[in-house]
LOKE-593932 format. One record per residue (C-alpha): residue number from 1; residue in three letters; x, y, z. Coordinates in nm, 3 decimals, always signed. Layout:
 seq type       u       v       w
 NUM  Ala       X       Y       Z
...
***
This chain:
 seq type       u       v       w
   1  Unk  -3.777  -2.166  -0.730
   2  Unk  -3.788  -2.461  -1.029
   3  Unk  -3.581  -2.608  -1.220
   4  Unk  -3.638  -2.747  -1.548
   5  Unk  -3.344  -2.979  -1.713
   6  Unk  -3.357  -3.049  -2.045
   7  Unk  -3.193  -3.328  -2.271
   8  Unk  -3.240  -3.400  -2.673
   9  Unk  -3.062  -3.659  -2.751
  10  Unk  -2.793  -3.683  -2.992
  11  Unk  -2.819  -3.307  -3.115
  12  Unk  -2.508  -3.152  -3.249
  13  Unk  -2.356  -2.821  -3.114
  14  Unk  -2.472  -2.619  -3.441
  15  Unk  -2.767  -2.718  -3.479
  16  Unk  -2.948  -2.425  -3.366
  17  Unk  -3.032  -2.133  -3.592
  18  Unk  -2.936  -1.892  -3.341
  19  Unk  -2.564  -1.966  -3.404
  20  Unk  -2.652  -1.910  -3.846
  21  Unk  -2.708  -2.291  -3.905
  22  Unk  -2.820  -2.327  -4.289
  23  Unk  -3.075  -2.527  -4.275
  24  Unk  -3.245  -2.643  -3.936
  25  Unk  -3.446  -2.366  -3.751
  26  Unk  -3.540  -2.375  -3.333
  27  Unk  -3.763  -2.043  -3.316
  28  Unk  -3.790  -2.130  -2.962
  29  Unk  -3.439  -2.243  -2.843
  30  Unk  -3.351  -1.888  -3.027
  31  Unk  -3.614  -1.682  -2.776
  32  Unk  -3.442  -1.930  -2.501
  33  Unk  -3.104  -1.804  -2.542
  34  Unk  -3.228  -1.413  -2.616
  35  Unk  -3.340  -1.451  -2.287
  36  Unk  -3.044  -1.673  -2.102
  37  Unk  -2.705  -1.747  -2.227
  38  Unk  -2.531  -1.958  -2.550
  39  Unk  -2.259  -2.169  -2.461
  40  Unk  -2.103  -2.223  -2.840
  41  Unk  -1.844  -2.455  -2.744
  42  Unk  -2.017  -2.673  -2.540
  43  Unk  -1.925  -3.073  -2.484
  44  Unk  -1.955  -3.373  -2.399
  45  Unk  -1.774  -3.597  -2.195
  46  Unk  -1.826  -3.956  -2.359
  47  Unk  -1.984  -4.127  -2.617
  48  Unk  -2.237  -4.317  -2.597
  49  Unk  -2.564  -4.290  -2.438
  50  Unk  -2.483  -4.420  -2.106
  51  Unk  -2.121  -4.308  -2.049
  52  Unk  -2.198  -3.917  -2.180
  53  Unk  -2.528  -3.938  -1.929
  54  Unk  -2.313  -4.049  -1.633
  55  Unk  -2.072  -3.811  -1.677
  56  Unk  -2.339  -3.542  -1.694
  57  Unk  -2.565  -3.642  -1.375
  58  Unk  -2.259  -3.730  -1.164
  59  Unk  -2.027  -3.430  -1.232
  60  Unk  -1.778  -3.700  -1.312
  61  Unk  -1.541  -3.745  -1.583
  62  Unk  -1.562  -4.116  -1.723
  63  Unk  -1.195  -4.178  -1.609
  64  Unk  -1.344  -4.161  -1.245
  65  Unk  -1.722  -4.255  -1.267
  66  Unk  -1.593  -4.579  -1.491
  67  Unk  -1.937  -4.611  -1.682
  68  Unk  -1.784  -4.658  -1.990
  69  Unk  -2.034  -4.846  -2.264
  70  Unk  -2.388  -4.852  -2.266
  71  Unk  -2.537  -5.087  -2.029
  72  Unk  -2.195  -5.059  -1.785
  73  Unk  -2.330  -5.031  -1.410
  74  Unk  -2.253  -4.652  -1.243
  75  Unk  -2.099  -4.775  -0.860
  76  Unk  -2.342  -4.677  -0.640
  77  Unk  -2.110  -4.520  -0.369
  78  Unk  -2.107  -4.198  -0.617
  79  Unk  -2.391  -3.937  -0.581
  80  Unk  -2.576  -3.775  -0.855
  81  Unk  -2.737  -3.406  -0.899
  82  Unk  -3.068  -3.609  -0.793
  83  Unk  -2.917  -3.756  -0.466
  84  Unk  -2.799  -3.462  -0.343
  85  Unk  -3.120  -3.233  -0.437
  86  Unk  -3.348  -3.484  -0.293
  87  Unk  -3.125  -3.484  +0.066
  88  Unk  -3.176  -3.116  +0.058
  89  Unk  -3.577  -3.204  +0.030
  90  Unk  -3.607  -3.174  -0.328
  91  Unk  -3.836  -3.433  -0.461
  92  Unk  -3.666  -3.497  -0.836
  93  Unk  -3.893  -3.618  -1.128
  94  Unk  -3.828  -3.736  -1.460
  95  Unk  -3.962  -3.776  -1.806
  96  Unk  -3.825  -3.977  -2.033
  97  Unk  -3.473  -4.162  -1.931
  98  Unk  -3.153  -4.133  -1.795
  99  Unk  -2.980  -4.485  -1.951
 100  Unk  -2.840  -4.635  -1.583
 101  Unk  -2.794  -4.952  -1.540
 102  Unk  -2.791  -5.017  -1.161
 103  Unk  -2.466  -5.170  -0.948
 104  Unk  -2.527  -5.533  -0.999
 105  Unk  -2.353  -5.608  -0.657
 106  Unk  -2.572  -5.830  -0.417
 107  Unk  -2.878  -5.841  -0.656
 108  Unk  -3.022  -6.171  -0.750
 109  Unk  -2.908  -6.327  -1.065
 110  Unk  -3.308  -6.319  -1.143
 111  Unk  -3.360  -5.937  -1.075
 112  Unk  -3.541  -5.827  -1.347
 113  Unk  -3.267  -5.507  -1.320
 114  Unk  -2.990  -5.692  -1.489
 115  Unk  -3.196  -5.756  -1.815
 116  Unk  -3.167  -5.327  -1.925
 117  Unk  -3.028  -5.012  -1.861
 118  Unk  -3.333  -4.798  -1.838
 119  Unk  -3.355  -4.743  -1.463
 120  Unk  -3.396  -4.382  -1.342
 121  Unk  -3.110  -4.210  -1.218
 122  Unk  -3.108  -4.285  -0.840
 123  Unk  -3.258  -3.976  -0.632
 124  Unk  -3.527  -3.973  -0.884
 125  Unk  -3.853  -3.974  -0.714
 126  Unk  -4.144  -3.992  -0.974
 127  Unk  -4.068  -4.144  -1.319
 128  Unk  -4.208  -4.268  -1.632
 129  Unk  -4.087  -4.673  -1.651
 130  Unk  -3.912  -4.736  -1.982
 131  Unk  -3.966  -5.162  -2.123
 132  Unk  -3.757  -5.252  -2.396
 133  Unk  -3.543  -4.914  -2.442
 134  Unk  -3.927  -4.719  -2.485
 135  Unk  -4.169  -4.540  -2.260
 136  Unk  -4.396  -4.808  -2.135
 137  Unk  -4.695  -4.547  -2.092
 138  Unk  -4.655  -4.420  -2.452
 139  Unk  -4.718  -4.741  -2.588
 140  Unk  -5.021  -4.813  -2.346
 141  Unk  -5.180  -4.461  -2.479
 142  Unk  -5.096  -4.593  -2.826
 143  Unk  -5.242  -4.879  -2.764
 144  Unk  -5.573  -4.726  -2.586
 145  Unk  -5.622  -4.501  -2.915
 146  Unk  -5.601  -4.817  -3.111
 147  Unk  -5.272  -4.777  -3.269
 148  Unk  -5.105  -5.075  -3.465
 149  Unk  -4.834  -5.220  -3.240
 150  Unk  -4.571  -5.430  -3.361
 151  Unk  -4.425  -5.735  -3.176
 152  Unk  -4.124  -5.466  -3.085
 153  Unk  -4.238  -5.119  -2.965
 154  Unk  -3.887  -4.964  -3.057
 155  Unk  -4.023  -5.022  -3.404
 156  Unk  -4.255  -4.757  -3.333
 157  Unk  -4.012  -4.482  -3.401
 158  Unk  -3.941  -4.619  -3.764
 159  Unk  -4.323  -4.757  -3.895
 160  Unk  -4.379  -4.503  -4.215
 161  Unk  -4.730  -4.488  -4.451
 162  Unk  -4.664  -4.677  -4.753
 163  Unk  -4.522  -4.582  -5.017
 164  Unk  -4.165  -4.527  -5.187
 165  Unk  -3.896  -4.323  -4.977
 166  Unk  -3.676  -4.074  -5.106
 167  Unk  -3.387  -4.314  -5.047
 168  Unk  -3.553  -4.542  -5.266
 169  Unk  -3.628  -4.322  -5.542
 170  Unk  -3.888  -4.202  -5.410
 171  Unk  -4.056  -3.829  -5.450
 172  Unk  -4.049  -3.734  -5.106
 173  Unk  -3.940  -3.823  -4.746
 174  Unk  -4.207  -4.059  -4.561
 175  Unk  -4.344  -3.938  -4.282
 176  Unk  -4.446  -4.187  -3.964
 177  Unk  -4.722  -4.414  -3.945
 178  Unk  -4.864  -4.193  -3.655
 179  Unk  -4.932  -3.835  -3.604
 180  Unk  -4.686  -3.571  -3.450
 181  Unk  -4.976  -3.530  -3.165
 182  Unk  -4.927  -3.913  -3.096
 183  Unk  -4.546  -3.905  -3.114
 184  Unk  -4.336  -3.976  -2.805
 185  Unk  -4.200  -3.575  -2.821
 186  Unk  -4.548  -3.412  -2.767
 187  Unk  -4.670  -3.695  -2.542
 188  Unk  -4.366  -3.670  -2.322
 189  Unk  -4.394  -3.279  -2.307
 190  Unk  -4.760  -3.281  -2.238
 191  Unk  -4.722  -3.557  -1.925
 192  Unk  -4.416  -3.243  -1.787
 193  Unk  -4.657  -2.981  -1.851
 194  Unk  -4.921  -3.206  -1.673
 195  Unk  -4.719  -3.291  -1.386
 196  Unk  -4.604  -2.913  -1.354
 197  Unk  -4.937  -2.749  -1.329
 198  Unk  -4.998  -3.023  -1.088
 199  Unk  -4.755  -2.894  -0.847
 200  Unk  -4.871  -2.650  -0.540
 201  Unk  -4.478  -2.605  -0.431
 202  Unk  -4.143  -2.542  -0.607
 203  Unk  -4.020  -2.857  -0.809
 204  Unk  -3.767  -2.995  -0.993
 205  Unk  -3.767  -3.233  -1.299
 206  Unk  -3.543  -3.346  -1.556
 207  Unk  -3.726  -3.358  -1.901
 208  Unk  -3.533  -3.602  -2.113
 209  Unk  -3.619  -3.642  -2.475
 210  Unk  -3.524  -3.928  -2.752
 211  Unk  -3.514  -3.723  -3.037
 212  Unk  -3.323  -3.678  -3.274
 213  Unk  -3.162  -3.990  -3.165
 214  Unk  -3.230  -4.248  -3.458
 215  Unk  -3.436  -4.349  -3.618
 216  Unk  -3.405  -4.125  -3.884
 217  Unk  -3.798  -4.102  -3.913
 218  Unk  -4.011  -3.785  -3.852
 219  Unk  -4.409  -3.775  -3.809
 220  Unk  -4.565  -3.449  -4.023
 221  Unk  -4.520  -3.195  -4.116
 222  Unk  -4.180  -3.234  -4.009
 223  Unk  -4.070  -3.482  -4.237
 224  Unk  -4.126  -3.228  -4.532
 225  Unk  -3.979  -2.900  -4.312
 226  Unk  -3.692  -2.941  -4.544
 227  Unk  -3.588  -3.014  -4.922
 228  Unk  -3.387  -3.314  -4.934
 229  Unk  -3.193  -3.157  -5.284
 230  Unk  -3.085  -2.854  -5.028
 231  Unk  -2.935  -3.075  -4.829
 232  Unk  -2.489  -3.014  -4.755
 233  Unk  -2.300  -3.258  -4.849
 234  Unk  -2.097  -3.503  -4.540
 235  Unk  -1.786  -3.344  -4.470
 236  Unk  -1.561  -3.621  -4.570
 237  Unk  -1.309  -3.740  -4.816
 238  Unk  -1.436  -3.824  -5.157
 239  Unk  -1.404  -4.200  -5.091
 240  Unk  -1.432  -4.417  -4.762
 241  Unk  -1.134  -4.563  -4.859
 242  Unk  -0.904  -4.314  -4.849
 243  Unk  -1.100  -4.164  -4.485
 244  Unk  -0.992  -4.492  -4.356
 245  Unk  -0.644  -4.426  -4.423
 246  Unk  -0.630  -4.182  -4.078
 247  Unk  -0.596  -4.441  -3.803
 248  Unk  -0.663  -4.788  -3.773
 249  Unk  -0.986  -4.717  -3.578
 250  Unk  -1.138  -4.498  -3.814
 251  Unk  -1.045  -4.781  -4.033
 252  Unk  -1.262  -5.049  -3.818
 253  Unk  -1.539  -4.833  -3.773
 254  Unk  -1.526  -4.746  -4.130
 255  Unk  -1.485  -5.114  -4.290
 256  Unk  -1.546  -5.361  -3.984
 257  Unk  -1.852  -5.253  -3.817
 258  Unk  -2.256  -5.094  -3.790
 259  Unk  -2.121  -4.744  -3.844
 260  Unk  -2.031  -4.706  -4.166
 261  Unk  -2.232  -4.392  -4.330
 262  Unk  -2.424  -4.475  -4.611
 263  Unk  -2.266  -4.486  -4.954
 264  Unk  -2.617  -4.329  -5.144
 265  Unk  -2.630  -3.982  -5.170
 266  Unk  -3.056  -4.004  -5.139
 267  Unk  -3.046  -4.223  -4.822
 268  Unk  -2.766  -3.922  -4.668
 269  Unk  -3.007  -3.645  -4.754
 270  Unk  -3.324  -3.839  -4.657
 271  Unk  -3.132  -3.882  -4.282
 272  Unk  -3.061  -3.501  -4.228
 273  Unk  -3.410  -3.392  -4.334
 274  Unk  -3.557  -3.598  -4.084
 275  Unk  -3.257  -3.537  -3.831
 276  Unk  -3.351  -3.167  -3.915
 277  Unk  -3.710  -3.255  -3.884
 278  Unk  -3.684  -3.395  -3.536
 279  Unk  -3.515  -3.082  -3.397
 280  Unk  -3.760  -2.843  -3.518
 281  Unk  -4.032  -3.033  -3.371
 282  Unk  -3.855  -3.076  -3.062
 283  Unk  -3.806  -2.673  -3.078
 284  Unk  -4.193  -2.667  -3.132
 285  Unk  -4.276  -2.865  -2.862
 286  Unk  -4.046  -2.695  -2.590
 287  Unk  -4.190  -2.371  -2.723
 288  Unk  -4.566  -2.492  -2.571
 289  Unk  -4.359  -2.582  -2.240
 290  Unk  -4.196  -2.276  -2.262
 291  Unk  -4.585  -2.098  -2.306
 292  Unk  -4.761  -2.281  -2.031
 293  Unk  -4.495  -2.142  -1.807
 294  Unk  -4.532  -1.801  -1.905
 295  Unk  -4.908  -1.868  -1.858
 296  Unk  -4.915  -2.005  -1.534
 297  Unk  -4.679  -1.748  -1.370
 298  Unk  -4.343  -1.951  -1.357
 299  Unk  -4.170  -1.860  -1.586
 300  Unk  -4.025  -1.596  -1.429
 301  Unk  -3.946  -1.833  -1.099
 302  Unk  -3.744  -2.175  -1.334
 303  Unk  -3.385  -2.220  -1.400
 304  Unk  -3.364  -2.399  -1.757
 305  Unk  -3.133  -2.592  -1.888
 306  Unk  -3.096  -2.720  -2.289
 307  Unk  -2.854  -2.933  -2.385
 308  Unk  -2.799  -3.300  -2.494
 309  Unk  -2.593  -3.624  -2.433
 310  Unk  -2.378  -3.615  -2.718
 311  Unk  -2.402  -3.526  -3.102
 312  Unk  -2.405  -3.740  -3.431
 313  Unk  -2.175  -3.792  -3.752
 314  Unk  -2.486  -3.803  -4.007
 315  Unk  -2.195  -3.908  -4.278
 316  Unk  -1.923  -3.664  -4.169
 317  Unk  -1.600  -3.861  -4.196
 318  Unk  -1.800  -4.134  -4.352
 319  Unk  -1.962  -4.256  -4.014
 320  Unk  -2.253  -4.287  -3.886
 321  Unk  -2.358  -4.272  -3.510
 322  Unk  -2.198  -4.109  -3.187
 323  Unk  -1.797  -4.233  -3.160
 324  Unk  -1.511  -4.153  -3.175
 325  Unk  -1.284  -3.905  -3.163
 326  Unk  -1.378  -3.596  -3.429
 327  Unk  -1.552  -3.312  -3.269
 328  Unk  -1.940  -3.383  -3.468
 329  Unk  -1.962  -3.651  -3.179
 330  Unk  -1.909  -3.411  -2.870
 331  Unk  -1.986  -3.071  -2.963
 332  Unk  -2.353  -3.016  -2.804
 333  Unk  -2.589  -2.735  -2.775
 334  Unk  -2.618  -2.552  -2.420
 335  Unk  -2.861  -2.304  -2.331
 336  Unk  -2.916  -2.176  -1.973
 337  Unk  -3.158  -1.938  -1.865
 338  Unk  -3.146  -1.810  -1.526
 339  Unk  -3.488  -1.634  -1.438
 340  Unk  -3.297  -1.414  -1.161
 341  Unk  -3.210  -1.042  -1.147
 342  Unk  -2.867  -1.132  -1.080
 343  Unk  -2.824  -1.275  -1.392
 344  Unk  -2.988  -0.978  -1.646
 345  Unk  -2.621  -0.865  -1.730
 346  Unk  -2.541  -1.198  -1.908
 347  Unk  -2.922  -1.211  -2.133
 348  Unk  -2.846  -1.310  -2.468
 349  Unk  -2.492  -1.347  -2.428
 350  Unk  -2.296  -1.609  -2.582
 351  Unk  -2.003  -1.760  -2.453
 352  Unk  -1.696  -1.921  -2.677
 353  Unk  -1.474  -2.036  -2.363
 354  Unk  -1.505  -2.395  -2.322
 355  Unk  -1.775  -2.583  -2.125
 356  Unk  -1.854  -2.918  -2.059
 357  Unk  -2.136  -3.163  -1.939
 358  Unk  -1.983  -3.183  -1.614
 359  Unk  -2.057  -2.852  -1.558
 360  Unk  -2.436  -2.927  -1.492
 361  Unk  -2.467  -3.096  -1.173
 362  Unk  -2.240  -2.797  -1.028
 363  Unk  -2.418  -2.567  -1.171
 364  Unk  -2.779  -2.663  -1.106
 365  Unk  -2.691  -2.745  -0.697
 366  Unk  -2.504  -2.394  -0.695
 367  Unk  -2.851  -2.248  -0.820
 368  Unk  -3.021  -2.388  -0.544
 369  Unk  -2.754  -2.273  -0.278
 370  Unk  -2.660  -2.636  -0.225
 371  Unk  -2.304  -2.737  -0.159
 372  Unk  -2.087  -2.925  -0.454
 373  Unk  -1.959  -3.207  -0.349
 374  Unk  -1.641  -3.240  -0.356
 375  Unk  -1.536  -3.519  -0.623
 376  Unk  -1.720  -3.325  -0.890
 377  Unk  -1.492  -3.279  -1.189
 378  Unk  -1.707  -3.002  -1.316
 379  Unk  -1.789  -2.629  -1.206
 380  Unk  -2.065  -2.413  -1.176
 381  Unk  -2.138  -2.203  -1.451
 382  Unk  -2.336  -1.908  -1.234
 383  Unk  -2.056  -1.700  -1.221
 384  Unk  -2.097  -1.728  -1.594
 385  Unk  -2.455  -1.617  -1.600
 386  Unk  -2.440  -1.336  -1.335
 387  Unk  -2.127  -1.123  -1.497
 388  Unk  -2.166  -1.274  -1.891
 389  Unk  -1.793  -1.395  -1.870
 390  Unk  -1.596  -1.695  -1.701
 391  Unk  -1.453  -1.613  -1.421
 392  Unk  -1.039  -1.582  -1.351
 393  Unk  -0.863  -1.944  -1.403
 394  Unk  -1.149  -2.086  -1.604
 395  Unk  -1.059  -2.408  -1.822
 396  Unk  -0.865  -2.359  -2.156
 397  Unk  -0.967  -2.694  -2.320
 398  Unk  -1.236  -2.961  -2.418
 399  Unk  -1.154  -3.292  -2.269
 400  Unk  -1.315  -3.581  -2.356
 401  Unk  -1.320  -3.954  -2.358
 402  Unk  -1.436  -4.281  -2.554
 403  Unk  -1.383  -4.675  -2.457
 404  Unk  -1.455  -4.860  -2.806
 405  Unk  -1.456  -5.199  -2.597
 406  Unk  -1.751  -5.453  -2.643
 407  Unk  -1.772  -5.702  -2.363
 408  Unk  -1.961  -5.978  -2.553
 409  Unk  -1.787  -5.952  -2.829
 410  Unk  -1.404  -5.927  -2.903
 411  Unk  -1.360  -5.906  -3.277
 412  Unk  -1.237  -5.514  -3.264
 413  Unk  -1.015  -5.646  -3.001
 414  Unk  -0.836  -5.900  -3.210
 415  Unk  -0.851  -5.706  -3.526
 416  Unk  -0.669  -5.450  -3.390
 417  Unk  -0.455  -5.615  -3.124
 418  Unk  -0.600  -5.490  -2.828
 419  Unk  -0.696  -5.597  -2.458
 420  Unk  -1.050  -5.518  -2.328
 421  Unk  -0.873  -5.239  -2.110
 422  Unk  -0.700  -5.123  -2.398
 423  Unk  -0.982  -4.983  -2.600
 424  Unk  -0.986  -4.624  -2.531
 425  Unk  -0.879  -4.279  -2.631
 426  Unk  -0.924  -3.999  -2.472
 427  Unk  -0.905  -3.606  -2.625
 428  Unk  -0.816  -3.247  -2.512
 429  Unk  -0.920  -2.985  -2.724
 430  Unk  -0.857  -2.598  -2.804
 431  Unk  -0.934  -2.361  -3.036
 432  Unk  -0.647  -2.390  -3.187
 433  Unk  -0.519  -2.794  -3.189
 434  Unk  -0.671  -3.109  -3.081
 435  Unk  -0.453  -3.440  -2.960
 436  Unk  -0.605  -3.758  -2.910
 437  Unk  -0.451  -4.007  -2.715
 438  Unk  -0.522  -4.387  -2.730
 439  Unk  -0.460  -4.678  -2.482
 440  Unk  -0.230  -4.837  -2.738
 441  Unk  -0.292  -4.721  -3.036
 442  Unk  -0.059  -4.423  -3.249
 443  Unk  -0.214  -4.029  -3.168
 444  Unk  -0.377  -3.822  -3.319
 445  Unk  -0.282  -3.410  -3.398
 446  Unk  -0.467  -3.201  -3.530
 447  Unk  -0.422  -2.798  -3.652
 448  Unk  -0.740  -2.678  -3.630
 449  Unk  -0.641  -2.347  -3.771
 450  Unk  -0.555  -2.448  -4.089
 451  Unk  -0.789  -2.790  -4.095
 452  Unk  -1.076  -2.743  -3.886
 453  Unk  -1.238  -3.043  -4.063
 454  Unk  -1.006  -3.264  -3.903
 455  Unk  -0.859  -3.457  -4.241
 456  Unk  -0.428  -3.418  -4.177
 457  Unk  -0.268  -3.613  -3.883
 458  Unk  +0.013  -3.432  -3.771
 459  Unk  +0.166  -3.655  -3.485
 460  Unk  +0.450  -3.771  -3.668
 461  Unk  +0.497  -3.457  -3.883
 462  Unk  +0.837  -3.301  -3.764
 463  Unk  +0.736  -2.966  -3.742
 464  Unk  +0.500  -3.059  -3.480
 465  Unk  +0.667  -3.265  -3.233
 466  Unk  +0.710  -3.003  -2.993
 467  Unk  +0.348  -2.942  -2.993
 468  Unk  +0.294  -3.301  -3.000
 469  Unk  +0.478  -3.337  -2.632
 470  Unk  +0.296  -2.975  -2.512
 471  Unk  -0.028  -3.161  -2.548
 472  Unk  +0.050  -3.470  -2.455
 473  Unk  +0.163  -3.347  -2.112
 474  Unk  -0.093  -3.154  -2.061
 475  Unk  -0.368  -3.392  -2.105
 476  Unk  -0.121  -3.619  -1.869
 477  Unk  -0.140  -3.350  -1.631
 478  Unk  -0.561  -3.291  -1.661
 479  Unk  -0.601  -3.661  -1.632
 480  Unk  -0.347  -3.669  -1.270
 481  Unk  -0.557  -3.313  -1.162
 482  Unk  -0.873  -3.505  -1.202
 483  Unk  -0.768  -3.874  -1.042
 484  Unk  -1.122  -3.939  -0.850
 485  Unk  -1.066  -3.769  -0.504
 486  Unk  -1.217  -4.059  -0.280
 487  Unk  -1.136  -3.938  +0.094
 488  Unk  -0.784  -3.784  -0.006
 489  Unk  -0.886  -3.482  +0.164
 490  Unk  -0.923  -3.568  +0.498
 491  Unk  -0.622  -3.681  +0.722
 492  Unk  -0.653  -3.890  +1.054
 493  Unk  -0.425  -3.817  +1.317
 494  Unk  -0.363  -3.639  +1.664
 495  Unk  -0.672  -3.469  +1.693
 496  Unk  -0.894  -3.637  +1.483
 497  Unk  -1.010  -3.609  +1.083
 498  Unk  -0.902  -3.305  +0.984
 499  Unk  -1.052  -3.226  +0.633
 500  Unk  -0.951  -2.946  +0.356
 501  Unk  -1.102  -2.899  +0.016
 502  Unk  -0.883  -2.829  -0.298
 503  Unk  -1.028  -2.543  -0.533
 504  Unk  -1.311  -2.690  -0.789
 505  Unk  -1.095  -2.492  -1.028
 506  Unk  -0.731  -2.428  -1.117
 507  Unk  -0.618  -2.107  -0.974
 508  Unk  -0.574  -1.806  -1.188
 509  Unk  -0.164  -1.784  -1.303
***
């Protein structure tokens, strides 16, 4: 039995055409979750890269795994899906990345480690060796089929043909300077398919994609897929201004820093045709994964797994980028299909309780009938796929968490009167309210029945203050339930260690 894990960056949780999105279509995500199940409120745990991918591999929530920025080092004493497959005798590949940064504890001050983030996750066997934030054997095959390289590869991903953009004035959206068979997504898919048919036993191998992460640049056809005068309009207030007027750190991000949205209407439609672009030729290229498979008899013998690190604002509340608190930023696609009898009931079901990216590592060792250790925050989501349901007791909310600190640079700190350790917020989530709590900053409350956009704060509005304190203590009392676990169940004494696990989910009431 395989298992095939699959991450697009930065896709948001609608963008998939089997849930009625307008505009961007995945033919072959759709035949995916005909055949497995749709988790519709799926999310994240962090933003960005790095934190969301830490809490995803580790089963931790960033409160205990502490990776909180991009670039922040993941301890080494916690274990990882890949760890604890590859003690079991799994031999865990990857292609693509994983963004860790390794525990810089006892390195030299020279080890070449210290300069990135791009190591693979550790457990990871075979890998493809990222330079400079891009797959170093893409750009040798570029370079073997004589393609222009500039002085920085990660300039690959926005060269375009000459000409005039559509944000420019121009008549269309540029495509790439290369073609889509040249394109990190195909060659990335080919080397898994390669590597798969390559395999005489079962395997396992995470598959981890760049796009649609930024740049906003797609190769053709898929930069013409869609008309840039179809294009919605950002779900925002009419002026940046008055969006700023929410919080003080919408404020910052708005006014003070890279993630302001674009003010031209062109340069907004230009970014979510070629954000729309991206994920159909992602979809495109899974779908020839999907088809070797089928040809060469395993499909029917592969647990797969769709889903992403975190989603993207594309102008919504005039930002740009993953951050945060508003729900564009953490609600992510999920699509599981488990190839097993025992999960036929559940085919083409889609589920509306709440899941979240902890739920992976749990879920993937459960598959393989390995044990979950015991500090995961997350739970296995078979029981999900085997009776098309959750089971008794199941989580009520979306909990999620963001650190806005920047450790070379303190200018959001004194701005807005903060420590380093102050700069953070952290969110629970249900289908009916959202709070948001910050380190020291005032909350944020939310009706999402009568403003799902997420526009009125309601903290200080008296008719809410009960609910206010509801949610307050009961993100208080998800944050205590999930303090990291360390050896807290195990007792020394008369006898010796005595050792008893608590439930890896709240018991039914």
């Amino acid at each position: 039995m395989n298992i095939l894990f699959i991450t697009a960056d930065q896709w948001r949780g609608e963008c998939l055409s089997a849930l009625g999105h307008a505009h961007v279509k995945t033919p072959n995500l759709d035949a995916l979750a005909r055949e497995g199940v749709l988790f519709a409120k799926h999310f994240a745990q962090a933003t960005p890269c790095a934190p969301s991918r830490s809490s995803m591999h580790t089963g931790l929530y960033m409160q205990n795994n502490r990776c909180v920025v991009n670039g922040a080092p993941l301890d080494r004493r916690f274990t990882n899906w890949a760890l604890e497959m590859q003690a079991a005798g799994h031999a865990p590949s990857l292609f693509g990345y994983t963004d860790s940064a390794v525990d810089p504890r006892g390195l030299d001050d020279e080890d070449p480690r210290l300069r990135h983030y791009s190591e693979p996750l550790p457990g990871i066997e075979t890998y493809t060796p990222m330079v400079d934030e891009v797959a170093a054997e893409w750009v040798e095959y570029l370079r073997d089929k004589g393609h222009p390289m500039p002085d920085r590869p990660w300039s690959l991903y926005s060269t375009l043909i000459d000409g005039v953009d559509w944000a420019d004035g121009g008549e269309r959206v540029l495509p790439m300077a290369m073609d889509r068979e040249d394109h990190e997504t195909h060659y990335m898919v080919e080397r898994c398919i390669d590597w798969i048919e390559s395999r005489d036993q079962s395997w396992v191998t995470h598959l981890s994609l760049l796009r649609p992460h930024p740049p906003f640049a797609a190769p053709e056809p898929y930069n013409s897929m869609y008309d840039p005068q179809q294009m919605p309009q950002p779900l925002r207030r009419e002026t940046a201004h008055e969006e700023s007027l929410q919080h003080p750190l919408l404020d910052y991000f708005i006014n003070h820093s890279r993630f302001r949205a674009s003010d031209s209407e062109r340069q907004t439609q230009q970014d979510m045709v070629n954000y729309f672009g991206l994920m159909h030729e992602v979809d495109e290229n899974l779908g020839r994964l999907f088809d070797r498979l089928k040809a060469n008899g395993q499909w029917d013998s592969t647990l797969i797994i769709f889903t992403s690190d975190h989603g993207e604002q594309l102008g919504d509340h005039w930002l740009s980028s993953k951050l945060g608190y508003f729900d564009q930023s953490y609600h992510i696609p999920l699509i599981i299909r488990d190839p097993r009898a025992e999960a036929d009931a559940s085919r083409g079901t889609q589920i509306s309780d709440f899941t979240e990216n902890v739920d992976i590592m749990p879920t993937m060792l459960d598959w393989l009938g390995l044990d979950i250790p015991s500090e995961c925050d997350g739970f296995s989501l078979l029981p999900v796929l085997q009776n098309a349901q959750v089971p008794s007791g199941w989580r009520e909310q979306a909990f999620w968490e963001c650190d806005f600190r920047n450790v070379r640079d303190d200018s959001l700190e004194r701005h807005l009167g903060l420590t380093l350790h102050q700069c953070s917020l952290s969110v629970l989530r249900d289908h009916n309210f959202k709070y948001v709590h910050f380190g020291a900053l005032p909350p944020l409350f939310f009706d999402l029945r009568q403003d799902p956009g997420e526009f009125e704060n309601l903290a200080r509005h008296p008719e809410y203050q009960s609910l206010v304190l509801e949610y307050a203590q009961m993100l208080l009392s998800l944050k205590m339930n999930h303090a990291e676990r360390g050896l807290t169940e195990i007792m020394l004494g008369e006898g010796g260690a005595v050792m008893r696990r608590g439930p890896t989910r709240k018991l039914a009431s």
